[in-house]
C-alpha positions as CSV (number, residue, x, y, z in Angstrom):
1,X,103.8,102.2,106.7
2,X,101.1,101.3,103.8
3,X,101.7,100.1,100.9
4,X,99.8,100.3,98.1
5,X,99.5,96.8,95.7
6,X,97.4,97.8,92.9
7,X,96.6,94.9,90.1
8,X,95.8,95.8,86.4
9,X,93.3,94.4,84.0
10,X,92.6,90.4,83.4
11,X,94.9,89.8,86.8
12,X,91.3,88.9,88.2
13,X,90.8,85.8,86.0
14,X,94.5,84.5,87.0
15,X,94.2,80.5,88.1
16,X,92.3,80.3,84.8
17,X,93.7,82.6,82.6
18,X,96.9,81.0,81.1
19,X,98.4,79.0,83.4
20,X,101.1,78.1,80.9
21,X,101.8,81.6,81.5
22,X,100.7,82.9,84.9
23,X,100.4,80.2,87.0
24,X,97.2,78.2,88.3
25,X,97.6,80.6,91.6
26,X,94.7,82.7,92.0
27,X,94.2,86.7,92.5
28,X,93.0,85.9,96.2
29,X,95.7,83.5,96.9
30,X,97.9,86.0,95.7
31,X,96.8,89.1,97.8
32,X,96.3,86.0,100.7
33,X,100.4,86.1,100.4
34,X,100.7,89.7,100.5
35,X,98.4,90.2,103.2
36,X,100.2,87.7,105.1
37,X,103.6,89.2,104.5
38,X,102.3,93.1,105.6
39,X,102.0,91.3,109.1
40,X,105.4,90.0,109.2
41,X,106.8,93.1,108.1
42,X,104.4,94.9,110.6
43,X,102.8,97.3,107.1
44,X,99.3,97.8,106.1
45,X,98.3,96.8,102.4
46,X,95.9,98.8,100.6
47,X,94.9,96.3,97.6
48,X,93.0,96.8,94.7
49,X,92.4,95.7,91.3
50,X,90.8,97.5,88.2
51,X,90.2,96.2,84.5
52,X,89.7,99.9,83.3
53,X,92.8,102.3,82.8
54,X,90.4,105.8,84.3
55,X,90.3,103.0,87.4
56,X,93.8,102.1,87.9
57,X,94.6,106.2,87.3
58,X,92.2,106.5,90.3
59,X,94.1,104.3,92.5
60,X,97.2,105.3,91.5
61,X,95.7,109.2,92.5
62,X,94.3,107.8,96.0
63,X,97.7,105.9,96.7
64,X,99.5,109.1,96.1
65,X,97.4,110.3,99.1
66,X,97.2,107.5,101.7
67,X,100.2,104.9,100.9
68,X,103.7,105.5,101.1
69,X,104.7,103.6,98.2
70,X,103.2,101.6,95.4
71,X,103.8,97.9,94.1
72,X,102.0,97.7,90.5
73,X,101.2,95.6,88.2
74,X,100.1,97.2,85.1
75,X,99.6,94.4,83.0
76,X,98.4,94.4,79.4
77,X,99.0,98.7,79.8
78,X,102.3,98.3,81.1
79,X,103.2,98.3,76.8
80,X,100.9,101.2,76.2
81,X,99.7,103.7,78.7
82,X,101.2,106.9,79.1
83,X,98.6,108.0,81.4
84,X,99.4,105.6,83.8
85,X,103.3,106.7,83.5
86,X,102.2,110.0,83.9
87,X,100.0,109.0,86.9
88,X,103.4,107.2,88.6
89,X,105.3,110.2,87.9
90,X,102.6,112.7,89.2
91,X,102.1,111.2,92.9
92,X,105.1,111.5,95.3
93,X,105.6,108.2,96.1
94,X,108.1,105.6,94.9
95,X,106.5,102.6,92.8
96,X,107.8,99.2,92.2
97,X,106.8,97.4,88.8
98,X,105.7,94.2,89.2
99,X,104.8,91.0,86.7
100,X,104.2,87.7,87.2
101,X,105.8,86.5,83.8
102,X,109.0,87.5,82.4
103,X,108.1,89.9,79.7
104,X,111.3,89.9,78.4
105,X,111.0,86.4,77.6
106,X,107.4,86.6,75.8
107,X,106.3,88.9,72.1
108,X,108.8,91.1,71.0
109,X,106.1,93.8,72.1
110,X,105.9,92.8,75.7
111,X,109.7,94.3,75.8
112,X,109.4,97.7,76.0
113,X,107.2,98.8,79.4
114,X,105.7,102.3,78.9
115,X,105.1,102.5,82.9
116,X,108.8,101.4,84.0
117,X,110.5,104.6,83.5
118,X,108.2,106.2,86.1
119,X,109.0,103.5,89.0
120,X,111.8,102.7,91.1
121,X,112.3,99.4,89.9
122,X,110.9,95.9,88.2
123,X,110.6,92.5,89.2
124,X,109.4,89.7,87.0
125,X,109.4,86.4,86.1
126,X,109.0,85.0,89.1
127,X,105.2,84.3,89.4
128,X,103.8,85.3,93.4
129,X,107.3,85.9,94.2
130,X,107.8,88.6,92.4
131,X,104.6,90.3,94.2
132,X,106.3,89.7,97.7
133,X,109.9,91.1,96.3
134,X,108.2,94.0,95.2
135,X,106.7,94.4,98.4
136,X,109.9,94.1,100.3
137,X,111.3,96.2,97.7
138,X,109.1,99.0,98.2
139,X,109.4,98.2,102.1
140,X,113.2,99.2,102.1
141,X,113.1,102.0,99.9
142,X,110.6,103.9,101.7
143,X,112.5,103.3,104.5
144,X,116.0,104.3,102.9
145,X,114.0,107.5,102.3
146,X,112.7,108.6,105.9
């Protein structure tokens, strides 16, 4: 099985970006945990990350190809990109939405998630964890479906 975990603009300055927010735990320590995870659960991880919104389309396109499911993060597009919702819908794998924060619990325009319609489910709040849910999450329903 491979999983695709595909990270959305800024997530590359996290340890630095916010920590109030995100956490002082970095983008490599992150995919470090994820990485290490795949080998307990016996999966490859395909990992990227992309600032641009073309770029995380792209993934999106070559995950819908090689991965059986995805684990995203859209970040600061999860509250405005269509294209990527479209891009979710348009492959034929399930996807997991993923956040470190709980958006919920942040602007009154963090609430409403343009990409979550088009995925499986969300997980958030929970800083790395929610990364390694996601990727049990995504684990179990790709199994569910085979």
């Amino acid at each position: 099985m491979i999983v695709a975990v595909i990270h959305g603009p800024n997530l590359n300055l996290l340890g630095v970006r916010e920590p109030e927010v995100y956490g002082k735990t970095t983008l490599e320590e992150i995919n470090g945990r994820i990485e290490e995870l795949a080998g307990e659960l016996g999966i490859e991880v395909m990992i990227c990350q992309h600032n641009s919104e073309g770029d995380l389309i792209d993934a999106i396109q070559e995950a819908g190809c090689e991965a059986d499911g995805i684990v995203i993060n859209p970040a600061g597009y999860t509250h405005t990109s269509v294209a990527i919702h479209d891009a979710l819908k348009a492959v034929p794998i399930p996807a997991i939405e993923v956040h470190l924060s709980n958006i919920l619990a942040r602007e009154d325009w963090r609430h409403r998630s343009m990409t979550a319609p088009a995925c499986e489910g969300i997980i958030g709040g929970l800083g790395v964890d929610s990364y390694l849910l996601a990727v049990r999450g995504i684990v179990a329903l790709v199994e569910a479906r085979r």
